[in-house]
C-alpha positions as CSV (number, residue, x, y, z in Angstrom):
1,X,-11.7,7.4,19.9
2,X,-8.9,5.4,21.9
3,X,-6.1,4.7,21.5
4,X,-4.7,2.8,18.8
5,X,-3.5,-0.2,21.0
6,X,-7.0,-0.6,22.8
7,X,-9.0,-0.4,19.4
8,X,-10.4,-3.3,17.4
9,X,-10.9,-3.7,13.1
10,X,-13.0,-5.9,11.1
11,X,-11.5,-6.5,7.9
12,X,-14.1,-7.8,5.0
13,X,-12.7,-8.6,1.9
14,X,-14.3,-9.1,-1.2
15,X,-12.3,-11.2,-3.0
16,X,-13.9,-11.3,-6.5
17,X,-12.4,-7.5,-6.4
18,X,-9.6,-6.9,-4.7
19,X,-5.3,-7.9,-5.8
20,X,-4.2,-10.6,-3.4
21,X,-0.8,-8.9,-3.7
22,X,-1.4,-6.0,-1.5
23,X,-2.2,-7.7,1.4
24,X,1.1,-6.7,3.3
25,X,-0.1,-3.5,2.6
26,X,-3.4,-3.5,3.9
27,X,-2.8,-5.3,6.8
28,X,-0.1,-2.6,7.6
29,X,-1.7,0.3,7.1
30,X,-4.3,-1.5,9.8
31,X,-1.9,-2.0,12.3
32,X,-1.9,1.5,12.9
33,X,-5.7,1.7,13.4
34,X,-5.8,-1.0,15.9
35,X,-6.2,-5.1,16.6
36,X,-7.3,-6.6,13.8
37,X,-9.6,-9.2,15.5
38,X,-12.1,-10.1,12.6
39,X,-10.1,-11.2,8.9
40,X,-12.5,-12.6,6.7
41,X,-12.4,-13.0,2.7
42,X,-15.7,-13.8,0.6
43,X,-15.9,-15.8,-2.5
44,X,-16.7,-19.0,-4.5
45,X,-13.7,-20.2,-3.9
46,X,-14.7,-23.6,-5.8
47,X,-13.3,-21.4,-8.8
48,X,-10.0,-21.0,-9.9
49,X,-10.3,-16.7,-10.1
50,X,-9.3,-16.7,-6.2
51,X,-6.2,-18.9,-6.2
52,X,-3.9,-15.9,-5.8
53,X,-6.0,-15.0,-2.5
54,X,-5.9,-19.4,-1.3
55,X,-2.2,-19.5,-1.0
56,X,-2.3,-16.7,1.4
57,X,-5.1,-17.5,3.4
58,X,-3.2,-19.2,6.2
59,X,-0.4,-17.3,6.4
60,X,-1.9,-14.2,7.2
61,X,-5.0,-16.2,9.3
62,X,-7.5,-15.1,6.9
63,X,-10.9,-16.8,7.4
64,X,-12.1,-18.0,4.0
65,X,-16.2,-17.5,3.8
66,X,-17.8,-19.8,1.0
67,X,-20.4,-18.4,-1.4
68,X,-21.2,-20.2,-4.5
69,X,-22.2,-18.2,-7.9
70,X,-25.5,-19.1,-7.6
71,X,-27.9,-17.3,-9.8
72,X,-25.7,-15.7,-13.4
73,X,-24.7,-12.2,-12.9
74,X,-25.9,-12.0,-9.4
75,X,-23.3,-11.7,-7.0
76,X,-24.3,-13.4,-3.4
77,X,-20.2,-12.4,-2.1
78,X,-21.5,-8.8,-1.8
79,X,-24.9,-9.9,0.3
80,X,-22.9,-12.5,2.4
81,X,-20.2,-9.5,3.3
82,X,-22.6,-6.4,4.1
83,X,-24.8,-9.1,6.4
84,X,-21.4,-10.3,8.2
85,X,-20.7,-6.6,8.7
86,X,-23.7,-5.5,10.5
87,X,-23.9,-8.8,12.6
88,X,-20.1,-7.4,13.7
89,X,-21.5,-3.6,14.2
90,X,-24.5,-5.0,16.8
91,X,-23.1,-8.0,18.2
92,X,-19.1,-7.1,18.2
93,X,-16.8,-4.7,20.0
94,X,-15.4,-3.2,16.5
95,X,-13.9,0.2,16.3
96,X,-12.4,0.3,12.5
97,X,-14.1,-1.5,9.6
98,X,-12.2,-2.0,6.8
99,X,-13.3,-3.1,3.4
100,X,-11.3,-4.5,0.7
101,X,-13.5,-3.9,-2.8
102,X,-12.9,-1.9,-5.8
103,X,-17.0,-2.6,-6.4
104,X,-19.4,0.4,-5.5
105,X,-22.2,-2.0,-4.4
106,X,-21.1,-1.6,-0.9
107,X,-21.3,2.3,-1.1
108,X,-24.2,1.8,1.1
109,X,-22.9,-0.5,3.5
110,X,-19.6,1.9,4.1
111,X,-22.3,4.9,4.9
112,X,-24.0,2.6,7.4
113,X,-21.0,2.0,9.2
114,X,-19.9,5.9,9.3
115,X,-23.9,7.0,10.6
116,X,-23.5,4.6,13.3
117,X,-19.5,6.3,14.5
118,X,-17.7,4.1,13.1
119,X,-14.4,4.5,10.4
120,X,-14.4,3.4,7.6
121,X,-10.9,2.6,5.8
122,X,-11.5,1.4,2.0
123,X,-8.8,-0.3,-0.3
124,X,-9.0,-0.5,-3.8
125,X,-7.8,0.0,-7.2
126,X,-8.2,3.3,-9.0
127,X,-11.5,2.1,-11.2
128,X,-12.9,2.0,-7.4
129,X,-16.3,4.3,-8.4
130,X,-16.0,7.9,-7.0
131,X,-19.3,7.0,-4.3
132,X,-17.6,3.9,-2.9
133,X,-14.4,5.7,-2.0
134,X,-16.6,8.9,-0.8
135,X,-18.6,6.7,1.5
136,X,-15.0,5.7,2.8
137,X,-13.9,7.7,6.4
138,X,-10.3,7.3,4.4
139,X,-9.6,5.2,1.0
140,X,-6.4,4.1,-0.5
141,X,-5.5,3.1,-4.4
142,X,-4.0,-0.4,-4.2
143,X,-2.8,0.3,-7.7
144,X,0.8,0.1,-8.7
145,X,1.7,2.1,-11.6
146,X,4.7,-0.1,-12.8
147,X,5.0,-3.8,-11.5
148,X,7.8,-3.4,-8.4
149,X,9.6,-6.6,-7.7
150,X,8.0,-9.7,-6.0
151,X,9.7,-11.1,-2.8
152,X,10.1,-14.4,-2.0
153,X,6.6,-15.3,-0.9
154,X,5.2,-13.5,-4.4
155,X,3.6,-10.7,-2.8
156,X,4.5,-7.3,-3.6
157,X,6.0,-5.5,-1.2
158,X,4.2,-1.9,-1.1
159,X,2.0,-0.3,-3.7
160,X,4.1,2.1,-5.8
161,X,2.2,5.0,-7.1
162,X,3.6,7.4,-9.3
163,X,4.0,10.9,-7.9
164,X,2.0,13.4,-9.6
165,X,3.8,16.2,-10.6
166,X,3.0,20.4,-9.8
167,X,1.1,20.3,-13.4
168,X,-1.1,17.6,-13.0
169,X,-2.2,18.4,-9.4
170,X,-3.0,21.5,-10.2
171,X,-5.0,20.5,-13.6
172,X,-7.2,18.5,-10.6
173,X,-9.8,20.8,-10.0
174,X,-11.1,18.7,-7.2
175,X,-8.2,18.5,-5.4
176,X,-7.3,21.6,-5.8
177,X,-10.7,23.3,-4.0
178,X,-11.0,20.9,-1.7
179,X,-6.8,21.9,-0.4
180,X,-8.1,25.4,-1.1
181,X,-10.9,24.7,1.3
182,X,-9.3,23.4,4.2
183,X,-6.7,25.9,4.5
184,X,-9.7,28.4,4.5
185,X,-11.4,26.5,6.9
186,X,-8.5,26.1,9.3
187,X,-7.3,30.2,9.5
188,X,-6.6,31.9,12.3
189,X,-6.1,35.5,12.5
190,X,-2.7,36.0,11.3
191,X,-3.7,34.5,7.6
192,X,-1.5,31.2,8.2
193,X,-3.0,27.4,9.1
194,X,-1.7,25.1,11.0
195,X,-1.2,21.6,9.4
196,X,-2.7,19.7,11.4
197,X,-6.2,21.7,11.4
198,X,-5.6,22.0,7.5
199,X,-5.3,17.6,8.0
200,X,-8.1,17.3,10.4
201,X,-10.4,19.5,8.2
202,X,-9.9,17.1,4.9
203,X,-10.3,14.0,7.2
204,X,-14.0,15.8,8.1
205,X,-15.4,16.0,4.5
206,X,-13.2,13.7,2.6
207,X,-11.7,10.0,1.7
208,X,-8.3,11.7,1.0
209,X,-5.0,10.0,1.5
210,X,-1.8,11.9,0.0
211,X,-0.2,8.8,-0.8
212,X,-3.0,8.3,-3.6
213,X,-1.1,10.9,-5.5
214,X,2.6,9.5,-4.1
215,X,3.1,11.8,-1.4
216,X,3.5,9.7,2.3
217,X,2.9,13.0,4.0
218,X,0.5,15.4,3.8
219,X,2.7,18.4,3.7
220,X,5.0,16.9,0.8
221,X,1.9,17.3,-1.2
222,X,1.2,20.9,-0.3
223,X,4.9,21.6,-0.7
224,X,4.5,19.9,-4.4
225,X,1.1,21.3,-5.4
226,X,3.1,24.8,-5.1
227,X,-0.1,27.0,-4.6
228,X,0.9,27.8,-0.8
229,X,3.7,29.3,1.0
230,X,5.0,27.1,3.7
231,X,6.0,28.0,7.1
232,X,8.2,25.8,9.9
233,X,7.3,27.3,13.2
234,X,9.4,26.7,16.2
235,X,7.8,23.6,18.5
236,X,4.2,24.6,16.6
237,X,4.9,22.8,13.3
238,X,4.1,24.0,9.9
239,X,1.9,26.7,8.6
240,X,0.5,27.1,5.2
241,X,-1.2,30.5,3.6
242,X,-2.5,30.1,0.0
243,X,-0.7,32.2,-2.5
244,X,-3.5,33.9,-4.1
245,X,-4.4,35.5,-0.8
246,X,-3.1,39.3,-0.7
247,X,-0.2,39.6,2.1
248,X,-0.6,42.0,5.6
249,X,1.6,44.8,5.5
């Protein structure tokens, strides 16, 4: 893919699910993706449920798309979204699509995107459903697990999540293979992986984001889990060998 610089995002947010007060922090985890040339936020915004997301609108040049409630229990935001996003995957240069929902009805709409090459970045809280953040190329929790301080304009500055200590991601049985895994997978013949393999690997089969669990880096989180032995190489960065594998003599 290009570079960063010459890359363009989409971002679709559904507004009936999604905080208003991360949006600092989903609009800077996209600068790092690319330009973010589409911003557009769906809901009946007629009701008072989206004022939080109104007072924002224009100050981050978020387009505002109307849909009315217009059948009980049926929700015409989600329809309205998944049509903008394939008009913007055939008629529009878009690289990244990024969608802003902690609803799992757009679990087919993210494995759309991905069959046709494209990434997928998800936001959400944690009661996001596990096939919704799957379907995502890379997901992150927009939960804070205690309230940080607002700043002037009432958003909150970053999302604060609570970093989960040795015992509790080791008692993750999922995370645990799926680390186990990739250092497998990424091997060479001395026994050791390099990092970035080991990263590259998880980005290939998973939605995983270390800072889900606290960690900014990937290798903080390795270092925590303490089931591998760590190695800083000289100008070739940092190895990792799983514990439980028996040591060359």
């Amino acid at each position: 893919m290009a570079a960063s610089a010459d890359r363009f995002v989409a971002l679709f947010i559904d507004a009936d699910n999604a905080p208003a007060s991360h949006i600092d922090v989903i609009l800077n985890e996209l600068a790092g993706f690319g330009t973010v040339s589409i911003r557009r936020a769906y809901g009946n915004w007629k009701g008072e449920r989206l004022t939080s997301w109104e007072r924002i609108l224009h100050e981050y040049a978020i387009q505002p798309i109307q849909q009315f409630d217009l059948t009980k229990g049926k929700n015409a935001t989600d329809m309205a979204l998944a049509i903008d996003a394939m008009d913007a995957l055939y008629s529009r240069r878009v690289d990244v699509f990024a969608l802003v929902s902690s609803d799992s009805d757009f679990t087919p709409l993210a494995t759309r995107l991905q069959a046709d090459g494209k990434l997928v970045v998800g936001f959400g809280e944690r009661k996001t459903p596990a096939p919704f953040v799957n379907a995502c190329s890379k997901f992150l929790y927009l939960d804070c697990e205690e309230a940080a301080p607002q700043g002037e304009n009432g958003h909150l500055p970053s999302a604060s999540v609570k970093k989960w200590s040795a015992k509790e991601l080791k008692g993750d049985t999922k995370l645990v293979t799926l680390l186990r895994n990739a250092v497998q997978a990424a091997e060479g013949d001395d026994g050791w992986s390099p990092l970035g393999r080991v990263g590259s690997q998880i980005a290939n089969q998973a939605s995983f984001d270390s800072r889900n669990y606290g960690y900014k880096k990937l290798v903080d989180l390795f270092r925590a889990a303490d089931l591998f032995d760590l190695e800083s190489r000289e100008d070739k960065g940092v190895f990792l060998r799983d514990r439980r594998k028996p040591r060359n003599t």
